[in-house]
Each structure stands twice: as C-alpha cells, then as structure tokens.
N, C-alpha and C positions, 0 to 999 in steps of 0.2 A: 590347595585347590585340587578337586578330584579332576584325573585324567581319563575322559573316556574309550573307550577298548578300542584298538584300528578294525574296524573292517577284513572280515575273513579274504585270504586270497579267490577262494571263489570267487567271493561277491565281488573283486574287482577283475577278475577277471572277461563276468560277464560285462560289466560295464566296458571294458579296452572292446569286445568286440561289437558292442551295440556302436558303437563310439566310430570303430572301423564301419562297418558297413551301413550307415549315416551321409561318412566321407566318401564311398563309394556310390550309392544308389542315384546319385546323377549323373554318375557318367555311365552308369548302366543305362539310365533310361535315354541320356543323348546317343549310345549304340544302336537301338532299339528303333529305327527308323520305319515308319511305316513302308507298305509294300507298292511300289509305283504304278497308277491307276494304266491301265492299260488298255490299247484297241484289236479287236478281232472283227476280222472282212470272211463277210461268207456271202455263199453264189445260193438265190433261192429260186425257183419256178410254183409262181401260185398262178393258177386254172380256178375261172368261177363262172359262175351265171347271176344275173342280175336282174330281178323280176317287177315290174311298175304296173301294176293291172287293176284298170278303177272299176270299185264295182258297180256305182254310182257315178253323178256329176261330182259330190263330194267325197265319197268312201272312197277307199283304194287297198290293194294289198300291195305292202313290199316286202322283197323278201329277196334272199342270196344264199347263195352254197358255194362256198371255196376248198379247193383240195389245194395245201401247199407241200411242198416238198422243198427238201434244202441239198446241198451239194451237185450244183446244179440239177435238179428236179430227180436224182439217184435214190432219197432216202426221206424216208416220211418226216412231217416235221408237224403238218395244223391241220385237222378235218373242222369246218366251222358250217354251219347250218343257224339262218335266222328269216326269223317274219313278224309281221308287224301292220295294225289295220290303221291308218290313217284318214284324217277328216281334215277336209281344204274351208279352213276357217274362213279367207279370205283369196282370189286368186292370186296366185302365190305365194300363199301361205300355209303353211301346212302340221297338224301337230297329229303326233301316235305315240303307238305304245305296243311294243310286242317281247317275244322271246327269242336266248339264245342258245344252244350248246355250242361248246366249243371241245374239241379234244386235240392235246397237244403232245407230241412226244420229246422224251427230253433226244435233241438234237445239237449239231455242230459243237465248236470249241470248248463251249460254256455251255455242258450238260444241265438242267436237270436232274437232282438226285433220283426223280419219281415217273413217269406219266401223269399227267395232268389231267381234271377236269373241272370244267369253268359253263357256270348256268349262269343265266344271266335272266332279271327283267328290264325293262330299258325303254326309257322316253325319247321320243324324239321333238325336236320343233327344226323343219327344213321353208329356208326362204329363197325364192327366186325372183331375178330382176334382171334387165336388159340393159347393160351400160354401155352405149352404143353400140357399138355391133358385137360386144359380148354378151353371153348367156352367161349369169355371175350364180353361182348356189352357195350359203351358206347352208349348214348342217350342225347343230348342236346335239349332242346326244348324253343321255344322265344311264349310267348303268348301277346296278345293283347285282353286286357279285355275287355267289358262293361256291369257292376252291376246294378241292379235292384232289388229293393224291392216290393213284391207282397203286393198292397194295397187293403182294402175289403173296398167298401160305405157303404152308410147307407140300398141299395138293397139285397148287399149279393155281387152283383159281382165284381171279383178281376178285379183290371189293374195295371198297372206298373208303378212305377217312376220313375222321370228322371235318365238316366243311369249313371253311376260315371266310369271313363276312368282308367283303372289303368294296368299295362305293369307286366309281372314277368317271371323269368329264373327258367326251371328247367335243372338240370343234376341228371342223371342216369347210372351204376354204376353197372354190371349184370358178374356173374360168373355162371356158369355151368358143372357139368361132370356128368359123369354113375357112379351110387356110387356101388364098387365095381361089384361084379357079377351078381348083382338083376336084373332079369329080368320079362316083364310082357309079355304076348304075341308073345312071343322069341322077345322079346327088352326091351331095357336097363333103368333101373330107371335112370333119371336123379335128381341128388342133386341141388338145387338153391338157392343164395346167392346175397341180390341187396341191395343198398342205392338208396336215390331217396332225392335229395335238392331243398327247393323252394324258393326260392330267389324275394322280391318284388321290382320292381326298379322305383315307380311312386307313392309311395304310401304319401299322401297329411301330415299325421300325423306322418310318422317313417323313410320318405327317403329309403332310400337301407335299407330291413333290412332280415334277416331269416323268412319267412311264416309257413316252416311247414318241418318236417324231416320222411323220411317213410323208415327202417331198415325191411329185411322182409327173411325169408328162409323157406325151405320146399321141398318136392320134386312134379315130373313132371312123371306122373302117362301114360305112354303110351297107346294109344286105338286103334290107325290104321295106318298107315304109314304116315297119314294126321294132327291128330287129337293128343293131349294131356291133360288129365288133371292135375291141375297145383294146390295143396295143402299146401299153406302157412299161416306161420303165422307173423302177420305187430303191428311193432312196431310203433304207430304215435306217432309222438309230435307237437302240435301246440301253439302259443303262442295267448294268448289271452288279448290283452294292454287292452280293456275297460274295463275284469274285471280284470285286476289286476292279471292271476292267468296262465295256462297252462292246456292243455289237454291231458293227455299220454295214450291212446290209443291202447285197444290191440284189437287185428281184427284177427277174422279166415275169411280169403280170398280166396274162390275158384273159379279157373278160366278155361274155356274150350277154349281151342288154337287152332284155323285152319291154318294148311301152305298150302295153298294152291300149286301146281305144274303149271307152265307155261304151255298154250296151244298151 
C-alpha cells in the first residue's frame, strides 16, 4: 500500500495558527463592547418673531425669523428665516406651502464637524378648534430638505457642498387658554402648552426614525390687540447616532407674534 507524503511543516503550521485565532475571535469580539449611549444638557436662548398677516379673507402670509444662540445665549448656534402663502380652505382650516433657510453652526458638546446649511420647501396643513375653553392647533408640516456643508479653502473663502436630499414630517400639538383672571392691558394672559415631533423619512443611515422632540409651555404676554409676547420655556431632545449620545436641551424662547387683521 502506497504511503502518502505528511504535509510540509509549514502547512501545518499555518493551520495550528488559523486554528488559534478561530478559538480566540470571540472573546475578542465579547471584549469589544459597544460604547455607552450617552446624555448632554445645554443652556439655549432662541429670540424670534412670528408673522400671521391675511391678505385676503382666505390668503395669508406666515412667516418667522429666529436668532438661536446656545451657552446660555453667549455663542451662535441657528440663524432660520421662513414664509409661506396660505389659503383657509375651510374656517379653521388651513393648507400652504412656502420656503426655508436655515443656517446652523456647529455648536455645544456634540460639535458638527462643518457649518451647516439647510433649504428647505415645505407644506403645511394647520387646523384649529375650540375645546371648551381651550384654543386647540394642530400643525402638520411635510419638508423637503437639501443639506450643505460650509467648506473654507486654502483663501479663507467659504462655498458649499454637494447638497444631501433628505424629506422629514413634523406634527405639532398646541393648547391655549386665559389663565384665570390675569390680565395685561385690560386683556387676558393667555397660558400655552405645545409638543412639536420630527420625524426623518429619507434618512440614508436610520430610514424612518425620530429627529428631534420640542415639549415647551409658558405664557403669551399681550401688547395690542395685534401683537403678543410669547414667554416659554422648550424642552429639546435630539438624538445624536454619530456620537453615540443625545442632547437634552433647555431653551428660554421668546417670541413676538403679529396677527395681523384682514384688509
């Protein structure tokens, strides 16, 4: 009977270490623990105006400009500018369509590697209704993103990069009444109480997921039969997947409200 040749030591050599490192590769990868999802608290000051001015019975314009700052209102954080021409389908019912810029700097714990910018076109459909003696608003709104990051040369001057396409839903979630007999200017403080969800539905790394949560109450400071100022304080939470961690977010938010009156 022929006896076949043994196998050079090499060759078993390689095999003893394929062999080893086989036996070992799970307890490498039980070492290997992910890195523990964690929370960051920061102090914001956003400053806005808020504009309701029909041009018509039906048409209207709305429109807003927020200046946010973060570390307690010390250091830039969100310049955001929007408007938007609405038609009151029904009373109390109302559907538009306008535009946004937004421009964001990378701020607090959880930098930004870039400066940001964020265009936006965006629908809305806003419903109001009287639940006894509360003022109730829903607000849905459909965006349609395109992101940009602000790039600097070797000259100093910024331009932009290619845009990243990305879709998100918000709903909004508004109560209001006169809290009790408080009144400013013989009229009535009004109490306010809102949720606001953001919802990403395009998003390349997470599919549908939750964006950002904004919990917020305060009261509505009357100035003229036109005019309110609107004193809240805004619970954020935002999720942050590349670090690994959240941003919970407390924000004094004051805002000055125009309704305007039809002409």
């Amino acid at each position: 009977m022929r006896n076949h040749p043994a196998p050079p030591r090499s060759h078993a050599r390689v095999f003893l270490l394929l062999a080893s490192l086989s036996a070992l590769s799970p307890t490498v990868g039980r070492s290997q623990s992910p890195t523990p999802w964690r929370t960051v608290r920061q102090e914001h000051l956003w400053l806005a105006t808020f504009i309701d001015q029909p041009i018509t019975t039906r048409w209207a314009f709305l429109g807003d400009v927020q200046w946010r700052r973060t570390d307690g209102g010390q250091k830039p954080q969100q310049l955001l500018t929007r408007g938007s021409i609405t038609y009151r389908v029904t009373p109390g019912f109302r559907l538009g369509a306008g535009l946004n810029y937004v421009a964001t700097a990378p701020y607090g714990e959880l930098p930004s590697a870039r400066p940001l910018r964020d265009r936006q076109i965006f629908y809305i459909a806003q419903i109001n209704q009287k639940l006894g003696g509360v003022d109730v608003m829903h607000r849905y709104r459909f965006e349609n993103r395109w992101l940009a990051d602000v790039l600097a040369n070797a000259t100093g001057d910024d331009s932009l990069s290619d845009s990243r396409f990305a879709q998100r839903a918000r709903y909004m979630l508004r109560g209001s009444r006169p809290l009790g007999g408080l009144t400013l200017r013989k009229q009535p403080v009004i109490g306010i109480v809102q949720n606001e969800l953001f919802v990403g539905l395009s998003r390349a790394d997470r599919g549908v997921a939750v964006d950002q949560n904004r919990f917020s109450f305060g009261a509505g400071l009357p100035l003229s039969t036109t005019k309110r100022l609107d004193v809240l304080w805004l619970q954020q939470w935002i999720p942050v997947s590349r670090a690994r961690a959240s941003e919970n977010n407390r924000t004094l938010w004051i805002v000055l409200n125009h309704t305007g009156k039809a002409r």
